[in-house]
C-alpha positions as CSV (number, residue, x, y, z in Angstrom):
1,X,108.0,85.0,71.0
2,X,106.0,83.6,68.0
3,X,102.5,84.8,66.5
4,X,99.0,83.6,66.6
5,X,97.8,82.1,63.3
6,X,95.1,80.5,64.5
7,X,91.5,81.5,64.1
8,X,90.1,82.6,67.4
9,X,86.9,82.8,69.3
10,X,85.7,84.7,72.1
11,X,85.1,80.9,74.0
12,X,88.5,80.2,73.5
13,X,91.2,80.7,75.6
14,X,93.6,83.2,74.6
15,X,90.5,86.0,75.8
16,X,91.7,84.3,79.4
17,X,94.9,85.8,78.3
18,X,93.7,89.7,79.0
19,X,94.7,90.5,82.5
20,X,91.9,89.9,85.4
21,X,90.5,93.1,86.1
22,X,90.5,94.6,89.7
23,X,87.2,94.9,91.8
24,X,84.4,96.8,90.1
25,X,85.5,95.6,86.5
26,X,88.3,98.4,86.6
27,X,92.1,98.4,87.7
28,X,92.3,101.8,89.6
29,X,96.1,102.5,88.7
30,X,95.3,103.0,85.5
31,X,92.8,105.9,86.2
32,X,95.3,107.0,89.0
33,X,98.1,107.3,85.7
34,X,95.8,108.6,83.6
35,X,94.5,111.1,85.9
36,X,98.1,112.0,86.7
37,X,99.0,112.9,83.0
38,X,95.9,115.0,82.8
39,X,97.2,117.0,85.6
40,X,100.5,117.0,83.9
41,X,99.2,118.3,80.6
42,X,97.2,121.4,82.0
43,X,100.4,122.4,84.0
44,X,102.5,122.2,80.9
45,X,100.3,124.3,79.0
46,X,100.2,127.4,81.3
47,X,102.9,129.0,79.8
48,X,106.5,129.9,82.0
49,X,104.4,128.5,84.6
50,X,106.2,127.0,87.7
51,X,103.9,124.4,88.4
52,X,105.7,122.7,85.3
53,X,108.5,121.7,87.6
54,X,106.6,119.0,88.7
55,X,105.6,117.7,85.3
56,X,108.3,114.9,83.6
57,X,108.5,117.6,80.8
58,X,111.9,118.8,82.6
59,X,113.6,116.3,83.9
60,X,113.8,113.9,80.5
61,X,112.9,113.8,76.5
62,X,109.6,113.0,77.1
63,X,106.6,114.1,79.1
64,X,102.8,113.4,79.6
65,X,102.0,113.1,76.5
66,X,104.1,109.5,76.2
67,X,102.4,108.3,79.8
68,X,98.8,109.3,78.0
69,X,99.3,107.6,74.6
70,X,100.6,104.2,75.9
71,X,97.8,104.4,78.7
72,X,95.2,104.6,76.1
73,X,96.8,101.7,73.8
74,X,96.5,99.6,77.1
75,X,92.9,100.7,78.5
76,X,91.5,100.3,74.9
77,X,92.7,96.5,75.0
78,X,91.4,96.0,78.1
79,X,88.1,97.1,77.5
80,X,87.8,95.9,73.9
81,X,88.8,92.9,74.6
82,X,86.6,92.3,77.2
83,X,83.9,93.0,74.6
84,X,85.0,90.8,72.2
85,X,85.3,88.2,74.5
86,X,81.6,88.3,75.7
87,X,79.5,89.5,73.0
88,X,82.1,89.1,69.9
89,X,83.0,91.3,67.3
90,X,80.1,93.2,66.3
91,X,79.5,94.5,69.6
92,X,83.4,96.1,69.0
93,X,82.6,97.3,66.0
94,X,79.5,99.6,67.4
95,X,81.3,100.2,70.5
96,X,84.5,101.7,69.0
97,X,82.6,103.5,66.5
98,X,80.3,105.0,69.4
99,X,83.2,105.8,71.1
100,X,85.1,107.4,67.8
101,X,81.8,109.8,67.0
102,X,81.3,111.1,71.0
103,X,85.6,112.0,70.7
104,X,84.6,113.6,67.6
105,X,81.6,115.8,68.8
106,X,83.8,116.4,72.0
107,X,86.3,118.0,69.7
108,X,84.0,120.2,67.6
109,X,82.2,121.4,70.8
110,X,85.6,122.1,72.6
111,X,86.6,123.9,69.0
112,X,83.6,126.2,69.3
113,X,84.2,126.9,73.1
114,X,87.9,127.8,72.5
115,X,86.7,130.4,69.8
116,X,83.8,131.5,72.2
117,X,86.7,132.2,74.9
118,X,89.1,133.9,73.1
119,X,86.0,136.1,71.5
120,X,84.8,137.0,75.0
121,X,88.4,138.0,76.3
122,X,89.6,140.1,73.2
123,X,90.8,138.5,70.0
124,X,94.5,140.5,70.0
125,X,95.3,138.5,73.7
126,X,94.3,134.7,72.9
127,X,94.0,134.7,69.1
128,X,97.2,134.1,68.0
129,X,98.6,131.5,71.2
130,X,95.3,129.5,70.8
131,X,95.4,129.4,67.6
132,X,91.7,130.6,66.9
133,X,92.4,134.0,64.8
134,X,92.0,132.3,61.7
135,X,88.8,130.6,63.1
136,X,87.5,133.9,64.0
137,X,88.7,135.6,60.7
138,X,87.3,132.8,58.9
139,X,84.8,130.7,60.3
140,X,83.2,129.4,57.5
141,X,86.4,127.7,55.8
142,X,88.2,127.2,59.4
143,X,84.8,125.1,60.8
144,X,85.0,122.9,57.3
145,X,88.8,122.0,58.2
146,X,87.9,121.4,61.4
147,X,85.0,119.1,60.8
148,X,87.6,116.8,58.6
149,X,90.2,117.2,61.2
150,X,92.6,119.2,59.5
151,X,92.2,122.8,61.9
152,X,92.8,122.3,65.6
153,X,93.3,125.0,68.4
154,X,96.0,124.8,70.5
155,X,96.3,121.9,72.8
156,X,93.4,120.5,70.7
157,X,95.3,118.1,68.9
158,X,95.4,114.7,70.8
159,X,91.7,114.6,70.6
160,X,91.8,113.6,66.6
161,X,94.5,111.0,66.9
162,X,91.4,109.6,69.4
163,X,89.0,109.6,67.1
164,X,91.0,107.7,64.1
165,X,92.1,105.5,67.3
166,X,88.6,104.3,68.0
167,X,87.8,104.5,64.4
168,X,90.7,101.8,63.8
169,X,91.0,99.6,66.6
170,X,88.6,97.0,65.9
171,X,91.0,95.8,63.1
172,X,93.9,96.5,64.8
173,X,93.0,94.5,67.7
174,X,92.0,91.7,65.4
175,X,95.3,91.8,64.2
176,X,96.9,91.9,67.5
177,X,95.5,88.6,68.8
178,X,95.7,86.9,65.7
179,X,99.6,88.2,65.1
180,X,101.2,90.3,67.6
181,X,104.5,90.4,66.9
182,X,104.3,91.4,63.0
183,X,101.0,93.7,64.0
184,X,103.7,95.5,66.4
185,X,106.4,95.4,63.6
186,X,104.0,96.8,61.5
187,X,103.6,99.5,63.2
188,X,107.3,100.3,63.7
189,X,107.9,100.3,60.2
190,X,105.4,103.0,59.7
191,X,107.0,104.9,62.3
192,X,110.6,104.3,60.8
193,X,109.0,105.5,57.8
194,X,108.0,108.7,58.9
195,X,111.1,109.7,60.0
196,X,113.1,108.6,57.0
197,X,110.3,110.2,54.1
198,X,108.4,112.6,56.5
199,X,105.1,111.3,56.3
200,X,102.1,113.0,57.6
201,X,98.4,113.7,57.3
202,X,97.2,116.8,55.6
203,X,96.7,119.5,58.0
204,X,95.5,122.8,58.0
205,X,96.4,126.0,57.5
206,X,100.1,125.0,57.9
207,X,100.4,121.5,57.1
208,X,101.6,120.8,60.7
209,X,100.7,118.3,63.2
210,X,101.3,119.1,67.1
211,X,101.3,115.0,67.4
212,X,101.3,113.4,64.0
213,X,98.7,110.4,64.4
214,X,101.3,108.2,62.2
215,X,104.4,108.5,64.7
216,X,102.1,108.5,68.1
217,X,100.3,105.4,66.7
218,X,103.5,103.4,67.6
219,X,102.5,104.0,71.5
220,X,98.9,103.4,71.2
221,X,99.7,100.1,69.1
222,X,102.8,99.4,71.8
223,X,100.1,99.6,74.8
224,X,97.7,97.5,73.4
225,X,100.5,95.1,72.5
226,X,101.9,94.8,76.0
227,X,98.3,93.5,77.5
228,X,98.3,90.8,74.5
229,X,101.4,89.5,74.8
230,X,101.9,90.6,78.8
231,X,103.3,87.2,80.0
232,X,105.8,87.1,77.5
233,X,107.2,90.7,77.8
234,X,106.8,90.9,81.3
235,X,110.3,88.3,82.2
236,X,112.0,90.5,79.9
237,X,111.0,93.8,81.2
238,X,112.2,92.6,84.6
239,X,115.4,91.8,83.9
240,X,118.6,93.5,84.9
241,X,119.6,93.6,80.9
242,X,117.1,96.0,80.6
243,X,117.3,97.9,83.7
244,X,120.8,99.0,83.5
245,X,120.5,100.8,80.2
246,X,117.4,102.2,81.2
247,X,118.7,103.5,84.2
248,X,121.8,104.9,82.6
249,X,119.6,106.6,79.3
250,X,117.4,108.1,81.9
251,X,120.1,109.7,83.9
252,X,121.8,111.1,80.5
253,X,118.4,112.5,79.5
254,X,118.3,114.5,83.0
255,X,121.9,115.8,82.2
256,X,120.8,117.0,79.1
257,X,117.6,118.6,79.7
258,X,118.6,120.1,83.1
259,X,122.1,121.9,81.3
260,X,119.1,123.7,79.0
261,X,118.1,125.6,82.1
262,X,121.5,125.5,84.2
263,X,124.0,127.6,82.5
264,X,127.3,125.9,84.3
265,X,126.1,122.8,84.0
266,X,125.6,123.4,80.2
267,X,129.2,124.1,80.0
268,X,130.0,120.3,80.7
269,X,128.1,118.9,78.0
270,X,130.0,118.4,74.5
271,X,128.5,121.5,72.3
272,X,127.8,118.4,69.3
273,X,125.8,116.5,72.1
274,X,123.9,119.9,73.2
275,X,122.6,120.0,69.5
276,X,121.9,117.0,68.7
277,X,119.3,116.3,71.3
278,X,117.9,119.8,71.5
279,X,116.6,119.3,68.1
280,X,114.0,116.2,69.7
281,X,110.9,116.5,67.6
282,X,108.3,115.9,69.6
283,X,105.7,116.3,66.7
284,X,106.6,113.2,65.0
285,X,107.7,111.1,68.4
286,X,111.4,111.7,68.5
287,X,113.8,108.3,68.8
288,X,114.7,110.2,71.3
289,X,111.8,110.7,73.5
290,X,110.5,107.2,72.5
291,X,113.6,105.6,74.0
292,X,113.1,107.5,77.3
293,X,109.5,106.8,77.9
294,X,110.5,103.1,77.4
295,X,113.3,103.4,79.5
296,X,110.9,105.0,82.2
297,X,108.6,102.1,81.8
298,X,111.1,99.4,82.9
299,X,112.1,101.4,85.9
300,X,108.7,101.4,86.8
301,X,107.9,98.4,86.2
302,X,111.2,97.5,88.4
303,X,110.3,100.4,91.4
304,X,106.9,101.3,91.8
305,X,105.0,98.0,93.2
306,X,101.1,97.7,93.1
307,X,100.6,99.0,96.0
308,X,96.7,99.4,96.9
309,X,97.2,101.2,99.7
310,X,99.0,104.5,98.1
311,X,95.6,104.7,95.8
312,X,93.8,105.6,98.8
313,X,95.6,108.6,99.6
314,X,93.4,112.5,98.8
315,X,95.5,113.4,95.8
316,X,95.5,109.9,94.8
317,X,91.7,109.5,94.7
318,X,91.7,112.6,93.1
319,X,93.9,111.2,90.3
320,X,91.5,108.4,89.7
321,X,88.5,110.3,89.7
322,X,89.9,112.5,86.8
323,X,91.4,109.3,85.3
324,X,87.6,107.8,85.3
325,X,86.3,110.7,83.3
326,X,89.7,111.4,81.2
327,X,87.9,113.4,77.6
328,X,85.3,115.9,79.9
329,X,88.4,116.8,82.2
330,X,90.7,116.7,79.5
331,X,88.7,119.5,77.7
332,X,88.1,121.3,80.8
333,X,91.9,121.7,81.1
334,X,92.3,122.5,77.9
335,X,89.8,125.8,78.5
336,X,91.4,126.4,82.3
337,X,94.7,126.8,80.6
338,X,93.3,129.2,78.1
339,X,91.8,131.0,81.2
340,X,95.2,130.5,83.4
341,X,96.6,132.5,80.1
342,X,94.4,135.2,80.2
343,X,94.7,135.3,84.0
344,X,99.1,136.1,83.6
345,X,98.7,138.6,81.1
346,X,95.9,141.0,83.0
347,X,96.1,140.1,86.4
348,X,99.7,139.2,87.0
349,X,102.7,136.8,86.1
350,X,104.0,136.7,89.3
351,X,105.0,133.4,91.4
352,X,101.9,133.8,93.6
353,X,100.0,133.5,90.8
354,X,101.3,131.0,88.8
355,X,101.2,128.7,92.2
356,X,97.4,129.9,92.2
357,X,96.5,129.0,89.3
358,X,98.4,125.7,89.2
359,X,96.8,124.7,92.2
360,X,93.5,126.2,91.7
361,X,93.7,124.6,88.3
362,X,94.2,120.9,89.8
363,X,91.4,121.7,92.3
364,X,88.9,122.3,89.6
365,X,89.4,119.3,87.7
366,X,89.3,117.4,90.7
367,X,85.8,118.8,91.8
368,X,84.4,119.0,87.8
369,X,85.4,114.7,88.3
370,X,83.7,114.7,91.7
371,X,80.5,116.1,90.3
372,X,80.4,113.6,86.8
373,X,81.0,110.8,89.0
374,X,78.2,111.0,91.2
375,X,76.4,112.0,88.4
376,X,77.2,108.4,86.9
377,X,77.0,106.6,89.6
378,X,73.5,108.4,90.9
379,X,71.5,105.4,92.4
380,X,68.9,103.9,90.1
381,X,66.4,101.1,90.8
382,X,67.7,97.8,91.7
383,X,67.1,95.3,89.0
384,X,65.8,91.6,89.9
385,X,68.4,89.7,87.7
386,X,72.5,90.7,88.7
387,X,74.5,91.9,85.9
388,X,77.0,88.7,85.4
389,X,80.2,89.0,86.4
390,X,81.8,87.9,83.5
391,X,80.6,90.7,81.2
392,X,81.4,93.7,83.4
393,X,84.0,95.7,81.8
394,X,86.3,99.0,82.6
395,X,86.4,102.1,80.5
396,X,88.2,102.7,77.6
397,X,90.9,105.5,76.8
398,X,87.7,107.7,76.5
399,X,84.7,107.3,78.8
400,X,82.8,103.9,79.3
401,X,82.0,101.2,77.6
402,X,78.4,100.9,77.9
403,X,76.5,97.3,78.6
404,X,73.0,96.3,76.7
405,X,73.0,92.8,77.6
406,X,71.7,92.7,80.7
407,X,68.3,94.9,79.4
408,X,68.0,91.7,76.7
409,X,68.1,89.3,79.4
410,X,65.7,91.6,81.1
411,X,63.2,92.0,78.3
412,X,63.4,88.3,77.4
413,X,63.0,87.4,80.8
414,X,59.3,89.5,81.3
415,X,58.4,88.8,77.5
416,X,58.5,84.8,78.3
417,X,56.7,85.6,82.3
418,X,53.6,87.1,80.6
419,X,52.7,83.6,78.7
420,X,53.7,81.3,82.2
421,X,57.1,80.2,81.2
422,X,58.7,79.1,84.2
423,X,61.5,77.1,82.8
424,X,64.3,75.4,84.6
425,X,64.9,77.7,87.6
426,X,68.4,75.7,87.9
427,X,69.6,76.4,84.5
428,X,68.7,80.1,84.9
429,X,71.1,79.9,87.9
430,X,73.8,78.5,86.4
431,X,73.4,80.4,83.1
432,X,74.3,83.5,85.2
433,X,76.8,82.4,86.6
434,X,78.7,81.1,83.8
435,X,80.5,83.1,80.8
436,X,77.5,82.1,78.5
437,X,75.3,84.5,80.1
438,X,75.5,86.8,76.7
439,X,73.8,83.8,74.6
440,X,71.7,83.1,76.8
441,X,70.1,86.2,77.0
442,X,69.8,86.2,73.2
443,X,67.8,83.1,73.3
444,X,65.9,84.5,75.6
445,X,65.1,87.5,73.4
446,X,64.9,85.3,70.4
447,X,62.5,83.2,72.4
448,X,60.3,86.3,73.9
449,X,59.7,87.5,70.1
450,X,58.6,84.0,68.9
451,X,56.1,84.5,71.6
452,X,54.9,87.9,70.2
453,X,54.4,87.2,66.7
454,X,52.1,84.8,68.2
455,X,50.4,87.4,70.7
456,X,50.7,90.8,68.7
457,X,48.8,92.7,71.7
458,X,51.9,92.1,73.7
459,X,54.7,93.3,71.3
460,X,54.7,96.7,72.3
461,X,55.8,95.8,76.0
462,X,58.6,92.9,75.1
463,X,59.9,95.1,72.4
């Protein structure tokens, strides 16, 4: 594989290169994942809770956390790319920065709620497993860390490495379709370093990061990466030379994790063995469990076809819905397992409940997804001029990317009506139709305002 040197531009073919996107501007097996790892990370969180048996967390190295990371590398690409592809780089730029601010105010809000929780249900419980005694002891100081993203509850933690995501991907995609390969290299250098000097952003009040944002950038940065450069990695990732290992890695990682939990299987694994993998950091994205998710991901890619017709099952829709609306229903699990915790300590540990709340847990997000997405999808007035189909876009890791271009071409459009301009009816046509549909609207803006700085009374209504 070799890199891109060249300058690009959104008309030029290597934006052809990002993958078509499925039917409504959105590939629905990457909500379904998505959705899935949220489901994943609420049931690992419920502590000694047997709905974790169903979660990847015991059966190999990695867990959720991997799926999630990677998934948001790739969704990000998609998106982004598609905006720099139709209305250039500013328009990423504004968008990612958006998107970085509403992650950040999701965070501080979810902050608040967390201490709010704990407050209601008696500091001694929650304090100390949720991290919010100090924020309670002292919320002045604790609030101030927390604003620079250096304090984070419990389970709190992937939300920051989201913010400095969106914050950082405009150049980083830059980079990626201008030079892939080194970009990726890059990026594995910084996480080679970490290991070898570990590196880290400060943190507060311990210094420590649940998922230190310059390990877990290698997956982000390896998602995006994999869109870019798809054609190229795909023959490789398909091949039996990578399968084998994979399969073999994977089926040592099961060994090792289940002889954790089964004592006479434990006694058949070398002791030195035992050891050495029990020490997998997953804080700073353990070799380890970096080598299993990627091992995961060629069987995968090897097993599980795109089959539409599994997406339409009820837990599968439910998957996608979550998947759709990934930060409101990943902060909703965060507080349902903060209430699941309070739940096993007054009410009862027992199986019965633990199956309860598992379930009942899954349920809620499915019905809080339910609700925000007919919400969003509420019907509004139908608009004379169609939204082209070249500028329609999926969400990113976050929420959606929002579109302003067709209100230009709608304000231009009136703007030039009130003075008679009928114009080449034709060229309107084909102008929609084709991938310049973003310019054109800007001409027709640009056009509209000529026209009221000759007609000031009007000016109020174009504008």
């Amino acid at each position: 594989m070799h890199d891109r040197t060249a300058t690009l531009k959104p008309s030029e073919p290597s934006a052809g290169a990002l993958p078509d996107l499925k039917a409504n501007g959105r590939d629905v097996r990457i909500d379904a994942c998505r959705g899935i790892a949220l489901w994943c990370i609420f049931l690992d969180h419920v502590p000694n809770n047997i709905g974790s048996w169903l979660t990847l967390r015991n059966y190999g190295f990695s867990d959720a956390a991997e799926v999630f990371m990677f998934v948001s590398g790739v969704t990000c690409a998609l998106a982004y790319g598609k905006v720099w592809s139709c209305e250039g780089w500013s328009s990423v730029i504004r968008r990612t920065l958006r998107r970085s601010w509403d992650i950040y105010v999701a965070f501080l809000l979810l902050t608040l709620a967390c201490a709010i929780l704990v407050h209601i249900a008696g500091v001694e419980r929650l304090a100390d497993e949720s991290n919010t005694r100090i924020l309670l002891d002292q919320p002045g100081a604790t609030l101030a860390h927390a604003a620079i993203l250096q304090y984070r509850p419990v389970n709190t933690d992937v939300l920051p490495i989201f913010v400095l995501l969106h914050l950082l991907f405009a150049p980083l995609l830059w980079l990626l379709l201008r030079l892939p390969n080194v970009t990726l290299g890059a990026s594995l250098a910084l996480y080679a370093l970490v290991h070898m000097f570990g590196w880290s952003l400060p943190a507060w009040p311990n210094g420590h990061w649940a998922f230190n944002p310059l390990a877990w950038q290698l997956l982000v940065v390896l998602g995006a990466w994999v869109i870019i450069e798809g054609e190229r990695v795909r023959p490789w990732l398909t091949s039996r030379t990578a399968l084998v290992p994979a399969v073999l890695y994977l089926a040592f990682s099961l060994l090792i994790v289940l002889s954790w939990r089964i004592k006479p299987l434990e006694a058949l694994i070398p002791q030195g063995l035992t050891k050495l993998a029990y020490q997998v950091d997953k804080s700073n994205l353990d070799p380890l469990r970096l080598l299993h998710f990627l091992s995961l991901a060629v069987v995968v890619v090897w097993f599980v076809p795109p089959n539409q017709q599994a997406l339409t099952t009820a837990v599968m829709r439910g998957a996608i819905l979550c998947g759709k609306h990934s930060l409101p229903i990943f902060c909703l699990g965060v507080l349902l397992t903060l209430a699941s915790l309070l739940a096993l300590l007054d009410i009862s540990a027992g199986l019965a409940m633990q199956i309860t709340l598992s379930v009942g847990g899954v349920l809620t997000m499915i019905v809080a997804a339910t609700l925000l997405n007919l919400i969003k999808n509420k019907p509004r007035p139908q608009s004379a001029v169609a939204l082209p189909v070249s500028v329609r876009t999926q969400e990113d890791a976050w929420g959606t990317v929002g579109w302003r271009t067709v209100e230009a071409f709608h304000r231009g459009l009136r703007g030039l009506r009130e003075f008679g301009w009928a114009g080449d009816q034709n060229r309107l046509v084909r102008e929609r139709q084709s991938h310049q549909a973003p310019r054109f609207a800007d001409e027709l803006v640009r056009s509209s305002r000529l026209n009221v700085s000759k007609h000031p009374a009007m000016s109020s209504e174009v504008t």
